[in-house]
N, C-alpha and C positions, 0 to 999 in steps of 0.2 A: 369587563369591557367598560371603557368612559363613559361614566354620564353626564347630563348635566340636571342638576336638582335644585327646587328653592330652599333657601334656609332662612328661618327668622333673623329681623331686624334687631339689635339690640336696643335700639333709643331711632325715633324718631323727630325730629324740631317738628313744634307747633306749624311755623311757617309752610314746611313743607307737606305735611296736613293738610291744611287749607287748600294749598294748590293742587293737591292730586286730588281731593276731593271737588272741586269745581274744573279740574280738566276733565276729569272723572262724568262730569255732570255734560260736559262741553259735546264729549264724546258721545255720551248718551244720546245728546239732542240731534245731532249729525247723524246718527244712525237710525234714528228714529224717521228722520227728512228722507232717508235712501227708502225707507221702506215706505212711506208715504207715496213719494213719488213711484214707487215700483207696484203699488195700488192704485194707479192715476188719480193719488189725490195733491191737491197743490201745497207742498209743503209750508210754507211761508203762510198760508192761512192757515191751515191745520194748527202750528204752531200757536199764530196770534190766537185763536179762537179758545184753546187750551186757557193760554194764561189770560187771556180775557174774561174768562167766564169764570177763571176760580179766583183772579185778585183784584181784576180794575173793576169790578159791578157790585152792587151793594148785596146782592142775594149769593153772589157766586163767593165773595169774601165773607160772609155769616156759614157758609155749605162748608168753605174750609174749612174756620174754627172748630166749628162741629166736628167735621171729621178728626180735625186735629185731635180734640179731646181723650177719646182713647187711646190714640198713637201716643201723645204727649206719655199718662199716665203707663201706660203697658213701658213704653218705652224705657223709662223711668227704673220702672222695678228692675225690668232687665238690663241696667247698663249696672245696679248693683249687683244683681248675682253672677253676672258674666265679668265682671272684674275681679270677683272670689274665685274665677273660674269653674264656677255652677253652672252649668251647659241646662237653664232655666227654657226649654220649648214648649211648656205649658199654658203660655200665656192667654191665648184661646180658651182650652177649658176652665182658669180659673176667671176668666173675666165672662165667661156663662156663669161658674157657681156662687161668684159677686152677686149678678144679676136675680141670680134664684134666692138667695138667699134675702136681698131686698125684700123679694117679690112677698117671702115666706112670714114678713112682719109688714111690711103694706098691708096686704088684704083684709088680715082680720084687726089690725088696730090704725090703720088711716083714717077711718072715722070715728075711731075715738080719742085721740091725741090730736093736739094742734099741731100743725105745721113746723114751730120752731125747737118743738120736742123727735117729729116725726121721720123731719130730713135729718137731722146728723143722727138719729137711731139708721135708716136705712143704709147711709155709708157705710157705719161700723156693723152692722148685721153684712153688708159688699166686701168690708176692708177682711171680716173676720171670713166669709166662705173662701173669698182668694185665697187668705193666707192660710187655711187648714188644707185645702190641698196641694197646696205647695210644699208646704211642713210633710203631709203625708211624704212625697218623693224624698224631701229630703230625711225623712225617718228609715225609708226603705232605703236610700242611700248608705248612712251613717249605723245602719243596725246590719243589714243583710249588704252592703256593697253593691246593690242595682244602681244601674247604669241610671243617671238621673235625666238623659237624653232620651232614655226606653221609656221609663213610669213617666216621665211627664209628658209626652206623647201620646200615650195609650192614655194616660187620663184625658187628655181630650176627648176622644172619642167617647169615653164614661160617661163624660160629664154631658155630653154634647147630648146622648142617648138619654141621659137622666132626664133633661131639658124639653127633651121631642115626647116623652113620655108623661109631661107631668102637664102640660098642655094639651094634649089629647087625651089626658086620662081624669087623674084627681084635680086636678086643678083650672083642666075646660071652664072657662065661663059661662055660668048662667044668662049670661047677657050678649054673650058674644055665639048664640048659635050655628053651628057649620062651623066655624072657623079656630087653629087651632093658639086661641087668646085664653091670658085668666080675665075674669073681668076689669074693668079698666080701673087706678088705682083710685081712690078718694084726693079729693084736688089740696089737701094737708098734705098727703104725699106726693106727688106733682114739686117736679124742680121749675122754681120759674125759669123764664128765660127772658133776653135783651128782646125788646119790641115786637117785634111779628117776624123773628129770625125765630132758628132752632137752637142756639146757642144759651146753652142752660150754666149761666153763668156761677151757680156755687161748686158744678165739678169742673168748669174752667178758673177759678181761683184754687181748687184745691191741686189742678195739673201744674198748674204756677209755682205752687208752695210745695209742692212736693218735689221739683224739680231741684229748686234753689235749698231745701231741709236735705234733700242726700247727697249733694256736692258737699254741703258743711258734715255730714254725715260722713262721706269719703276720705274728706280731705285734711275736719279738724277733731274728729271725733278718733279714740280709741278702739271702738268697733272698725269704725271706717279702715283707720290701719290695719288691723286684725282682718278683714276682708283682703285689701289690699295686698300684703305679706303670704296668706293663702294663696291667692292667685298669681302670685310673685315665685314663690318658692316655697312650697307645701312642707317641704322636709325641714326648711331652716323656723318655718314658721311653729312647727311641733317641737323642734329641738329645743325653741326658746320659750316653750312653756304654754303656748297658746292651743288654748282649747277648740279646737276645729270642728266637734261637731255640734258646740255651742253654735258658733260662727256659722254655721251649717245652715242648723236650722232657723236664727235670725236672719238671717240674710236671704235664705228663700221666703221666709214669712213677710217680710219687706215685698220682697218681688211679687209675689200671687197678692199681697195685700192692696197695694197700688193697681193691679190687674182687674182686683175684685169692685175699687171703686169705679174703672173703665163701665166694667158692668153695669153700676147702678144708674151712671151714666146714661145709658140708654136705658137699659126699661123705663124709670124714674122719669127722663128728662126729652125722651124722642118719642118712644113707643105708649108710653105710660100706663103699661101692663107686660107682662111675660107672653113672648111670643117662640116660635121655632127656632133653631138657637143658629141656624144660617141668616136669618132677619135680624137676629140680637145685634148678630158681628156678623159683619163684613170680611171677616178676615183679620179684622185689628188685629187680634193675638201674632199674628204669625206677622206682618207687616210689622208690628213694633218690634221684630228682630233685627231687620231693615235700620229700621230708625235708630237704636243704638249701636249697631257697627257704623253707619254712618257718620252717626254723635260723636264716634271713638270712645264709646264708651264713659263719656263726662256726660255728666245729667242736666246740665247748665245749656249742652251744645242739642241738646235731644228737643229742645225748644224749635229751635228755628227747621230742626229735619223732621219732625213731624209737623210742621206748616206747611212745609215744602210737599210732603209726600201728598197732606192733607190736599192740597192744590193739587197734584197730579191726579189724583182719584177724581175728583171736582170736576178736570181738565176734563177726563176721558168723558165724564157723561155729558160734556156743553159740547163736545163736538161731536159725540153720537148724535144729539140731536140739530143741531145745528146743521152739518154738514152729511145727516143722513148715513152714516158709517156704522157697517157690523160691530156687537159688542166684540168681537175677536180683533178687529182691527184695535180697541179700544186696550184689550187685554196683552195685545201686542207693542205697542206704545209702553205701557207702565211695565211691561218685563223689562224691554231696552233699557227703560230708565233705569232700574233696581237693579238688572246686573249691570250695567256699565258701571254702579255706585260701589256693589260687591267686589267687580272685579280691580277697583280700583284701590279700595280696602286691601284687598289681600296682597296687592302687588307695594302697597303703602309700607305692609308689616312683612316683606317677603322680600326676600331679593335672588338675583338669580346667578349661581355659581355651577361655572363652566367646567368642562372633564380635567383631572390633573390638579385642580385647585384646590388645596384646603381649609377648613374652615379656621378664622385665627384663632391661638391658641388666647386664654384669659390667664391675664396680666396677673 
């Protein structure tokens, strides 16, 4: 019987990119207003209120960055392993075992180390827990063939468990009674931040440099190609000699490593102790998937789409409270947005071939 089916794009123009991603956006916002108004709330202020509150006020553009910051970094990692086509959904629990791991050399040497020894030890104690469970997936990958979409999945939840456990257990604070905190870090470890914002400005220079270091990583590096060639064509890329589960596991260590500094991010630089690992994140992890199909996958472009996201998160709670609106109307809003952006990704790299058509034959 005819069908009709999508088939992939072979090349996409930049230009047209651009466009389906802000029609994409156009879309979103327009179905967002239907459903507004289908709530009797006034859409036109809904609207204003959103982007009021996350980019024109001084407190609601410090709220973005912030949020921006692990989107940024998560984002980051994962537009490298999904260009390998490393189906990386990890990113959640290795930016909990970033943050544990911080936490795991704060406590007992923050007050003995200074500050300018104590914060770049934390990152690399963040950068190295992301990338060891990430590397785990890709070892179980590469040695046993598990599905790297299954292990890094279910490590979330691991890790997530390890986190709820090590707060209300071995690691509860002395100081923090009832509550399930370690004690709060030594101010050596403490990320500063810009003025009286929350914006912890040394893991926002490092989402910067890490965005602009894996573009030149993708693009002018021999890794980068070796990445790129995998996820291009696995077979030709083994035929021509290149070691794939090298590639494998550098490239997921990239990714959970970036994830891992998300992490320190926040214990470090918002919470300034280890706390329940739905307080850690917000969801970053799984939002920064978002943010690099969005990106299209260049880490250059994953800048300005976790700004953006940053802002819609920001959005929703200035007009929760402004306008008095259920978190679910809130949660309802940021779905629109994120799939009208998905759906517009796919229909970007997808196109639609009618019954009786065949697909062209290669040249």
């Amino acid at each position: 019987m005819p069908r009709m089916e999508f088939i992939p794009r072979h090349e996409v123009a930049k230009a047209t990119s651009v466009k389906v991603t802000l029609g994409s956006l156009a879309a979103g916002l327009v179905l967002a207003c239907l459903a507004f108004a289908f709530m009797g709330v006034n859409p036109a202020l809904a609207l204003w209120n959103i982007f009021a509150g996350s980019f024109f006020s001084a407190y609601g553009l410090g709220e973005t960055l912030t949020k921006a910051i692990p989107l940024i970094l998560a984002g980051v990692g994962l537009s490298v392993a999904f260009t390998g086509r490393l189906w990386n959904i990890g990113a959640e629990g290795q930016l909990l075992a970033g943050a544990a791991a911080a936490t795991a050399v704060a406590l007992p040497l923050g007050a003995a180390l200074p500050a300018f020894v104590m914060i770049p030890l934390g990152f690399l104690a963040g950068f190295a827990g992301g990338a060891a469970l990430a590397v785990l997936a890709a070892w179980l990958k590469t040695r046993f063939k598990v599905n790297e979409v299954i292990s890094t999945l279910m490590l979330n939840y691991i890790c997530a468990e390890l986190v709820q456990h090590l707060v209300y257990g071995p690691w509860k604070g002395r100081t923090q009674s009832g509550f399930p905190y370690t004690d709060n870090f030594s101010p050596a470890a403490v990320l500063p931040t810009i003025g009286t914002t929350r914006i912890h400005y040394p893991t926002l220079g490092l989402a910067l440099a890490a965005a602009v270091l894996a573009w030149v990583l993708l693009r002018k590096c021999r890794f980068g190609f070796e990445v790129r060639a995998m996820g291009g064509n696995p077979a030709a890329a083994s035929y021509a000699g290149m070691d794939a589960a090298r590639t494998t596991v550098l490239a997921m260590a990239v990714s959970g490593g970036l994830a891992g500094l998300a992490g320190v991010g926040e214990v470090a630089g918002i919470h300034q102790h280890l706390t329940t690992p739905w307080a850690v994140s917000s969801g970053y992890g799984y939002a920064a998937i978002i943010v690099a199909w969005v990106a299209a996958l260049n880490p250059l472009f994953v800048i300005p789409a976790g700004l953006f996201l940053g802002g819609v998160l920001v959005g929703g709670d200035a007009i929760q409270i402004s306008m008095g609106l259920p978190s679910s109307a809130i949660s309802l809003f940021n779905g629109i947005i994120l799939l009208s952006l998905v759906a517009g990704e796919f229909f970007l790299r997808h196109r639609l071939r009618g019954p009786g058509r065949q697909a062209p034959s290669p040249a």
